[in-house]
Residue, then its C-alpha position, 0 to 999 in steps of 0.5 A: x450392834x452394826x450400824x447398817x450403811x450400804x457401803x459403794x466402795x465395797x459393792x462392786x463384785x470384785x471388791x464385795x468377794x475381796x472383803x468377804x475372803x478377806x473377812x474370814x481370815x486373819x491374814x490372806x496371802x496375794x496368791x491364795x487372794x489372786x487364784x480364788x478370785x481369778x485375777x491378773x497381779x495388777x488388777x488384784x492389786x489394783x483392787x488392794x490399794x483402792x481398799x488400802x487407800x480407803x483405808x479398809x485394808x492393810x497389807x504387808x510385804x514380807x522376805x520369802x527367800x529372794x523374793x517378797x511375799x504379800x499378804x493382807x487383812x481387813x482393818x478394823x474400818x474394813x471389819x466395820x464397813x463389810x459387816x454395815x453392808x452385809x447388814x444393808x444388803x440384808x436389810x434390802x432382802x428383808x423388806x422384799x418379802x417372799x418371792x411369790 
């Protein structure tokens, strides 16, 4: 059973929307990454390394011809993490109630 944590690292919508993608895939590459959340190569990759330092992301640079292809997948921490913060965010829905 998942352990319910509200996690800071991943909440900002940025990130949150990385590791769902992230999270639905075994491996997903810097392109696809870079169109479907609309952002500049340094700042997805910004984005990558801070998941990558916390240790929630792993990524690998693969030869593609003459250039280098990146891609990326969560850790198992990573795994760990999104699905604690889903459960917290649905906690907090939860214990709102119906919207009267």
């Amino acid at each position: 059973m998942t352990r319910a944590r509200f996690d800071e690292l991943i909440h900002p919508s940025t990130r949150l929307t990385l590791v769902a993608t992230l999270a639905a895939a075994d491996w997903a590459e810097f392109a696809f990454l870079k169109e479907r959340l609309r952002l500049s190569d340094s700042a997805l990759s910004k984005q990558l390394a801070t998941l990558e330092e916390a240790g929630y992301v792993t990524t690998e640079r693969r030869p593609a011809g003459t250039r280098r292809k990146v891609r990326a997948r969560l850790t198992p921490a990573g795994r760990e993490a999104f699905d604690g913060h889903v459960a917290a965010l649905r906690a907090i829905v939860a214990e709102a109630g119906p919207a009267e």
